[in-house]
N, CA and C of each residue as an Amber inpcrd file, in Angstrom:
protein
   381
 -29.5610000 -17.4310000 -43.7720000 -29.4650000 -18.6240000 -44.6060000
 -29.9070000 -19.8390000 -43.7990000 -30.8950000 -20.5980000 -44.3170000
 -30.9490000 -21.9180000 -43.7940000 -30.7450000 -23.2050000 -44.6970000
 -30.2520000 -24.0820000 -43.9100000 -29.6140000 -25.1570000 -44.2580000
 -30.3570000 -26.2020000 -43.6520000 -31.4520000 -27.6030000 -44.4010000
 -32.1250000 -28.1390000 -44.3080000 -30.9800000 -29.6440000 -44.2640000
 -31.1240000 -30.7610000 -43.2280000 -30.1280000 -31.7700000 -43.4040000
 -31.7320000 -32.6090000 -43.2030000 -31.5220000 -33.9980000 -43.7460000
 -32.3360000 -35.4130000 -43.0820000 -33.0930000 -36.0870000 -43.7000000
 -33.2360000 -35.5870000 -44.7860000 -34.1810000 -36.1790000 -45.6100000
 -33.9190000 -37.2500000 -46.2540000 -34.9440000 -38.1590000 -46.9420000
 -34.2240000 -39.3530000 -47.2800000 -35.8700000 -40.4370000 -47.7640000
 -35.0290000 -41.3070000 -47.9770000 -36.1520000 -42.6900000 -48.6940000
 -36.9460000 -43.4410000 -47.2090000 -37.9560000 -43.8030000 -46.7070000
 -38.3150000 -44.5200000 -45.3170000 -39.2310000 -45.0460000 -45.6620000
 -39.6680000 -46.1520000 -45.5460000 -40.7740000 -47.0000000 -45.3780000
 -42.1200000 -46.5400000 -44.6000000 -42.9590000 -46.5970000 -45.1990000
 -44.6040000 -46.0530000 -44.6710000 -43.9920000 -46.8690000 -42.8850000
 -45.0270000 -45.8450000 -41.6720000 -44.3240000 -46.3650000 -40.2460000
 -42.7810000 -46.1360000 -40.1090000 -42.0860000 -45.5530000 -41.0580000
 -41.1560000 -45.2700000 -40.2490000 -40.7500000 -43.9580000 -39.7710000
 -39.8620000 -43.2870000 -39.6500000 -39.2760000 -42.0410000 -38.7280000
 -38.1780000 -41.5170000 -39.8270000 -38.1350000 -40.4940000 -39.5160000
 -36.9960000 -39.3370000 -40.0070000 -36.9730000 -38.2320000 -39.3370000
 -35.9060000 -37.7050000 -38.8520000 -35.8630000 -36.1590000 -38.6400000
 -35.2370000 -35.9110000 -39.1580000 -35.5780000 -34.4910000 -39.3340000
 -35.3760000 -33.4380000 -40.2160000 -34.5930000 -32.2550000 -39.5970000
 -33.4760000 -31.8280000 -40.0180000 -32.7640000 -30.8250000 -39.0250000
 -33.0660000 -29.6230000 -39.6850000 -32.7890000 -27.9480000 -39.3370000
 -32.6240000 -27.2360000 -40.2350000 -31.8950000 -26.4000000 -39.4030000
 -30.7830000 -25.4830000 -40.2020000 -29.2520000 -24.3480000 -39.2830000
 -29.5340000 -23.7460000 -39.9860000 -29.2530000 -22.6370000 -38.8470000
 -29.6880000 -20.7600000 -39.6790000 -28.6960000 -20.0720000 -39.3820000
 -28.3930000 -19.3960000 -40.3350000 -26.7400000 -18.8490000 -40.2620000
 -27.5970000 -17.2450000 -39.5280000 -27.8460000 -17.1410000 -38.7180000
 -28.1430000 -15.4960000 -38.1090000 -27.2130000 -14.5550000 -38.7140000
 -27.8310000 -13.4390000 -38.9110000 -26.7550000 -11.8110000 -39.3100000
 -26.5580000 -11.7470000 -37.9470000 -25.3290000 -10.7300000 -37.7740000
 -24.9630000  -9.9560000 -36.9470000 -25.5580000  -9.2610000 -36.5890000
 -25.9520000  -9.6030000 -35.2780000 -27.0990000  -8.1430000 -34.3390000
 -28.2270000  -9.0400000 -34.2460000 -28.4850000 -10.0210000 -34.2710000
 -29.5280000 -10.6420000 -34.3610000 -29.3310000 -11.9270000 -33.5480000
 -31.0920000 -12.5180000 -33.3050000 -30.5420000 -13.5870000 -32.2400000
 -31.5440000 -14.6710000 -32.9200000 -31.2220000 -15.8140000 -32.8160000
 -32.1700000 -17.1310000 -33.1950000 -32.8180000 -17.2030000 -32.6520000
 -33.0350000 -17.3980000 -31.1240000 -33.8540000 -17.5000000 -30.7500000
 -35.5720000 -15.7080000 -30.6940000 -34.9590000 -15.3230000 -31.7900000
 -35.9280000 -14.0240000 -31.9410000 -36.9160000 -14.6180000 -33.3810000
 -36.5280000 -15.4680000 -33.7070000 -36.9440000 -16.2080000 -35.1200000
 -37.9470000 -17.1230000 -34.8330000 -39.2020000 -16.9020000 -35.5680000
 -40.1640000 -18.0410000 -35.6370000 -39.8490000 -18.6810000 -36.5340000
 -39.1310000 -19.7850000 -36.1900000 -38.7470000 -21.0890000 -37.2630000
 -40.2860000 -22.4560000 -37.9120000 -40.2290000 -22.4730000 -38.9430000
 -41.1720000 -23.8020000 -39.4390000 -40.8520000 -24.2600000 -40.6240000
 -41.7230000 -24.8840000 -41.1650000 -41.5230000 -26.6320000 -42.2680000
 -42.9640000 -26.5180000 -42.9050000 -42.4380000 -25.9980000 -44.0830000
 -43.5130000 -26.0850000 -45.0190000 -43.4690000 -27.2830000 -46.2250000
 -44.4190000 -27.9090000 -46.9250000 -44.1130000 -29.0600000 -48.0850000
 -44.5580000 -29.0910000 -48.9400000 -43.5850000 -29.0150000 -50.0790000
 -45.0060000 -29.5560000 -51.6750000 -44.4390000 -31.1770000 -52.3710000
 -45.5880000 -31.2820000 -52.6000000 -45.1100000 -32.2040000 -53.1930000
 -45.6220000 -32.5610000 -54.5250000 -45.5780000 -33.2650000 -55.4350000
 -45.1050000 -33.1250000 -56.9720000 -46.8680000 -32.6820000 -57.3230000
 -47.0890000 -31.3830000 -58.1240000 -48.1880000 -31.3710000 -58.7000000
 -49.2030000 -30.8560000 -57.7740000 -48.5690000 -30.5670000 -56.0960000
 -49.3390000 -29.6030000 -55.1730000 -49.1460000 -28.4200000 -55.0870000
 -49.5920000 -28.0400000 -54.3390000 -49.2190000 -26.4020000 -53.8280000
 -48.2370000 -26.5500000 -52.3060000 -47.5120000 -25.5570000 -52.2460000
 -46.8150000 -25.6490000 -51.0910000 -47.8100000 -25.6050000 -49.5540000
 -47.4730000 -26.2060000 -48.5540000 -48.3060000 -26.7790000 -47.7450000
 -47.8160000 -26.3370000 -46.0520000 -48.3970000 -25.8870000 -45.2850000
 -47.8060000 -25.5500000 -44.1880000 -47.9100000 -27.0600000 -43.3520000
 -46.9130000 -27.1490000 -42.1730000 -46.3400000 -28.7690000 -41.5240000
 -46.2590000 -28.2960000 -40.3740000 -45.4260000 -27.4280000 -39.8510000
 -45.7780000 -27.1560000 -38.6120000 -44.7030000 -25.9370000 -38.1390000
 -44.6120000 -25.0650000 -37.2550000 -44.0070000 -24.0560000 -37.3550000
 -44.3280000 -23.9280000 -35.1530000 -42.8710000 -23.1360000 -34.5450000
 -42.6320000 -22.6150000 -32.9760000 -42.0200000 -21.7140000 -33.1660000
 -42.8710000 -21.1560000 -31.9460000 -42.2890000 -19.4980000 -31.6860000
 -40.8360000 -19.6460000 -31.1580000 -41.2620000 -18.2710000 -30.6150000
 -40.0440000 -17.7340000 -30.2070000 -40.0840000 -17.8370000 -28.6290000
 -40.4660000 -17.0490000 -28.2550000 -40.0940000 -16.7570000 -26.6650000
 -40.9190000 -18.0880000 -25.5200000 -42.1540000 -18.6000000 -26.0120000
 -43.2190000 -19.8750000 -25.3750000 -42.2510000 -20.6140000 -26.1040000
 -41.9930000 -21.1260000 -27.0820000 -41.7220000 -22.1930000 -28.4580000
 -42.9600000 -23.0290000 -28.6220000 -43.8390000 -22.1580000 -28.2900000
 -44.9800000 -22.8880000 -28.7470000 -45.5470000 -23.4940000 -30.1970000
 -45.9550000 -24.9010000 -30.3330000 -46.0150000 -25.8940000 -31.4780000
 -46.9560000 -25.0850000 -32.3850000 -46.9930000 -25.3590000 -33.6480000
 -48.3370000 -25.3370000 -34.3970000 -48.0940000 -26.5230000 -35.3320000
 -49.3170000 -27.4720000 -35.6500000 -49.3440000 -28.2530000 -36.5670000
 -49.9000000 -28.3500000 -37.5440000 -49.9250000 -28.8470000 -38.7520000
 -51.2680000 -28.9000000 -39.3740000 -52.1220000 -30.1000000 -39.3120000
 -53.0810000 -30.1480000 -39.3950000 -54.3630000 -31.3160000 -38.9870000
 -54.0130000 -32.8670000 -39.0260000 -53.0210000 -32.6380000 -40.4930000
 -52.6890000 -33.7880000 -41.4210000 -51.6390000 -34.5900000 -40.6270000
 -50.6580000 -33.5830000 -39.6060000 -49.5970000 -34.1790000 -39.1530000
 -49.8420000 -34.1270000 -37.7400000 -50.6550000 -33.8400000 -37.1410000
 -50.4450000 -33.9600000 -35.6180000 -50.5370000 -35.1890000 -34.7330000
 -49.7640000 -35.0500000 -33.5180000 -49.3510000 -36.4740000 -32.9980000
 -48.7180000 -37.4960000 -33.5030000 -48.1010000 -36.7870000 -34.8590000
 -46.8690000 -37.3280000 -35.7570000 -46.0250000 -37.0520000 -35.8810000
 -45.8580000 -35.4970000 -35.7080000 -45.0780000 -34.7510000 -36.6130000
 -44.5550000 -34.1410000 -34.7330000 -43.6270000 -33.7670000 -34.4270000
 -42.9010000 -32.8600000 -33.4730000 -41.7740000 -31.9490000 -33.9870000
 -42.6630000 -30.4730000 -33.5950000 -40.6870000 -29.6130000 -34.2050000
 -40.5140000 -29.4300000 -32.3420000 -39.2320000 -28.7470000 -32.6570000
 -38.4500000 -29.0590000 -31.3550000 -37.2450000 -27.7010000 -32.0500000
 -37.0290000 -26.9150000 -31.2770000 -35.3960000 -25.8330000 -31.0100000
 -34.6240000 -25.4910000 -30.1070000 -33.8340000 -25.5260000 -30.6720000
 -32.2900000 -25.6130000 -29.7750000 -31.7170000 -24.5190000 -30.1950000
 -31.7070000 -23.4390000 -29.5190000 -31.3960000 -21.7200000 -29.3870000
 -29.8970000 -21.7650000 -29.6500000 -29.2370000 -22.6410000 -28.6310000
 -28.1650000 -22.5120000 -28.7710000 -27.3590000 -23.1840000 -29.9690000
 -27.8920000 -23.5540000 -30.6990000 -27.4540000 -24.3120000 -31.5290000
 -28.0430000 -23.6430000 -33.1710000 -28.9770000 -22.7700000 -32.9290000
 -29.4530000 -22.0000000 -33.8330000 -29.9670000 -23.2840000 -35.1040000
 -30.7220000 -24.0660000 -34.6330000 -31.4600000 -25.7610000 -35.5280000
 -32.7100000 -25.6010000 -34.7750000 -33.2770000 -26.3280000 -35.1970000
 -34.8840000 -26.5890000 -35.6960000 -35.0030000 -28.3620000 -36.0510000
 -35.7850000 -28.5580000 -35.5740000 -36.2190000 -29.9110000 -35.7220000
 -37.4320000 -30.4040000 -36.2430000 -37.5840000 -31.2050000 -37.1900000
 -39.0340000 -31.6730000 -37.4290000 -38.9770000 -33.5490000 -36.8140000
 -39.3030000 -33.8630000 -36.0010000 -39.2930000 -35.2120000 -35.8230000
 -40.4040000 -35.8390000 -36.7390000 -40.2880000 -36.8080000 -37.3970000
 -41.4350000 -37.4130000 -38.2570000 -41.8590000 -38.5560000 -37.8640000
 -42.9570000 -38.8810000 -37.3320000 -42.7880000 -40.6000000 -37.2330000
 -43.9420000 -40.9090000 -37.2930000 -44.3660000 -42.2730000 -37.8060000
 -45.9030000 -43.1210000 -38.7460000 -45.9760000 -42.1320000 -39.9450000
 -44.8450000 -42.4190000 -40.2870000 -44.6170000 -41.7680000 -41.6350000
 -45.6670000 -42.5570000 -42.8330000 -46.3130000 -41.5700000 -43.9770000
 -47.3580000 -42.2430000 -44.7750000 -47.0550000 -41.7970000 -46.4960000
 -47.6970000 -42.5670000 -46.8690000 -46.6860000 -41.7170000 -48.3720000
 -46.9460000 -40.9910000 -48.6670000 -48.0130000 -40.4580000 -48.2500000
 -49.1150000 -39.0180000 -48.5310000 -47.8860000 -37.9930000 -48.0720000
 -47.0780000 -38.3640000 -46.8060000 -46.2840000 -37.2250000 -46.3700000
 -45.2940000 -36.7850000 -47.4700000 -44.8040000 -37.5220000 -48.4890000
 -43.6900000 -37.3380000 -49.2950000 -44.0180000 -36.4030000 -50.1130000
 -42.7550000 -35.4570000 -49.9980000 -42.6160000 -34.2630000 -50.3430000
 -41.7220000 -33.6460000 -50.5240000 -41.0750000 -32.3180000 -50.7650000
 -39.8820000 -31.7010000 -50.4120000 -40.5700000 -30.8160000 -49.0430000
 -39.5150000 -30.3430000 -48.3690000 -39.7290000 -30.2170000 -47.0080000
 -38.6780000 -28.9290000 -47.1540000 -39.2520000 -28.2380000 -46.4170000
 -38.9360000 -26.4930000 -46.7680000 -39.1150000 -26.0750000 -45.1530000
 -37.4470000 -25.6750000 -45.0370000 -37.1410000 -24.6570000 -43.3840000
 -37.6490000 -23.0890000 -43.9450000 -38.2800000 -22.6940000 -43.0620000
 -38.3500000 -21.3950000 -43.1830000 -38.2110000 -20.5350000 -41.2340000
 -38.2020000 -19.3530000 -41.8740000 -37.7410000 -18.4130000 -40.9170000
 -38.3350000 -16.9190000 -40.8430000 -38.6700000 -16.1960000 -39.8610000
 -38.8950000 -14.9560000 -39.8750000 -39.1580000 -14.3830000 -38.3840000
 -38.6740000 -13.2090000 -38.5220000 -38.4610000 -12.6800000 -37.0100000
 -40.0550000 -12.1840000 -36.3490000 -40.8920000 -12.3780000 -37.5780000
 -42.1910000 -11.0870000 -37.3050000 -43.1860000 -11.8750000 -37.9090000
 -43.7670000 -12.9900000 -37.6270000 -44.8730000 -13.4380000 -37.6480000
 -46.2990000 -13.5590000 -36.4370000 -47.2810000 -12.8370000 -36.3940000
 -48.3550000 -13.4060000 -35.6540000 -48.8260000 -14.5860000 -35.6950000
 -49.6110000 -14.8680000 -34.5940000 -49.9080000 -16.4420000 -34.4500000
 -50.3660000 -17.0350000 -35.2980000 -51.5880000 -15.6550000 -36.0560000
 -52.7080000 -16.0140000 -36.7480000 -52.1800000 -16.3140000 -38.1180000
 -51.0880000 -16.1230000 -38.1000000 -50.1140000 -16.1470000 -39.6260000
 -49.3610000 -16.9630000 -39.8410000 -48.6990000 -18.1420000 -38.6830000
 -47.6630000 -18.9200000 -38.5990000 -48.2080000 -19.7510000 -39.9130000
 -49.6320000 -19.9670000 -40.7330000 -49.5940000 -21.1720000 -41.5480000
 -49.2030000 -20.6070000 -42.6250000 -49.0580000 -19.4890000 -43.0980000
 -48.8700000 -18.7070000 -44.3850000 -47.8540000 -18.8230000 -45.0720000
 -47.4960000 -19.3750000 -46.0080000 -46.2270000 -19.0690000 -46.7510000
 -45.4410000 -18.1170000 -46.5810000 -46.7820000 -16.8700000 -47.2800000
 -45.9920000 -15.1090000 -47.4040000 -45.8390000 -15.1310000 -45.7550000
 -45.8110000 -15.5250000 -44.6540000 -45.4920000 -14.9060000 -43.5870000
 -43.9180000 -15.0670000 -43.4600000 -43.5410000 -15.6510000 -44.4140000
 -41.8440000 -15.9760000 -44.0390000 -41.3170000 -15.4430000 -44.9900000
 -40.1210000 -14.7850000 -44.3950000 -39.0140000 -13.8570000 -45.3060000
 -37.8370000 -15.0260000 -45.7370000 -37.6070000 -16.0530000 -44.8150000
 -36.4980000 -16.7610000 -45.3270000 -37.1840000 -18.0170000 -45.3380000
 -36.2550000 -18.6680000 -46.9110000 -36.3360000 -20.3670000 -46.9010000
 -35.3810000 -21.0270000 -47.5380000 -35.1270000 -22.1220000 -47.1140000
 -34.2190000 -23.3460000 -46.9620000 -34.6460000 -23.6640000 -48.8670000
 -33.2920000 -24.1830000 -48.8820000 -33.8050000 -25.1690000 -50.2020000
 -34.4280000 -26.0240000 -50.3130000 -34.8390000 -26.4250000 -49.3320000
 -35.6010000 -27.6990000 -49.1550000 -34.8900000 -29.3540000 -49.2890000
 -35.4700000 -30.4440000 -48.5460000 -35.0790000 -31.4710000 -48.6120000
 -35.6570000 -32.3990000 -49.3510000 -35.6960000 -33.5750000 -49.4600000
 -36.8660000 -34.4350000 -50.3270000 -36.8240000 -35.6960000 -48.9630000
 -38.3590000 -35.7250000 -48.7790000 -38.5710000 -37.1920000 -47.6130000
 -39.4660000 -38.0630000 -49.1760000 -39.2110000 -39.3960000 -49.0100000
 -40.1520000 -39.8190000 -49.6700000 -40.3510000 -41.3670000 -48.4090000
 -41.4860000 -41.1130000 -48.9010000 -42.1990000 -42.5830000 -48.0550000
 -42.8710000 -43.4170000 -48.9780000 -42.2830000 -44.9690000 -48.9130000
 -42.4070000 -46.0540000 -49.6060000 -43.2920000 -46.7140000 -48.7530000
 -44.5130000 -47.2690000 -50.1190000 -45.9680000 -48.5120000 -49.6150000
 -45.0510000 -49.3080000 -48.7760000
């Protein structure tokens, strides 16, 4: 189960992060989970944002958000981070944690590559 916190109303230039908690099964470890942040927003298609491994925690972004956008994980804490900042209204969206133990690199942008997702949050960014 994941649980998406942070979302909210911000002014174009400003910041939000975005948290997301994953309730792990038993026998299983968070940090074995490729965690990411997918977005749609009204009248799009759902959109990949950026997604880190597991064992490197190596970043992926998409084009639209890089040098904006930072995820960030905390193993021990079994959360996920999307830092947002020069926020634009283009970014506003609902904002979707996802999760899966078994993704390749070449797959991290894929929707279908994730078995679990968050309900999602709503960011909206105001002119």
């Amino acid at each position: 189960q994941l649980q998406a916190y942070g979302g909210g109303l911000v002014q174009a230039g400003g910041s939000v992060r975005l948290s997301c908690k994953a309730s792990i099964a038993s026998g299983r470890s968070f940090r074995s989970y490729v965690m990411g942040w997918f977005r749609q927003a009204p009248g799009k298609e759902r959109e990949f944002v950026s997604a880190i491994k597991t064992s490197d925690s190596r970043p992926f972004y998409a084009d639209s958000v890089k040098g904006r956008f930072t995820i960030s994980r905390d193993n021990a804490k079994n959360t996920v981070y999307l830092q947002m900042n020069s926020l634009r209204p283009e970014d506003t969206a609902v904002y979707f944690c996802v999760a899966d133990a078994q993704v390749i690199t070449s797959s991290v942008f894929r929707p279908g590559s994730y078995e679990y997702w968050g309900q999602g949050t709503q960011v909206t960014v105001s002119s």
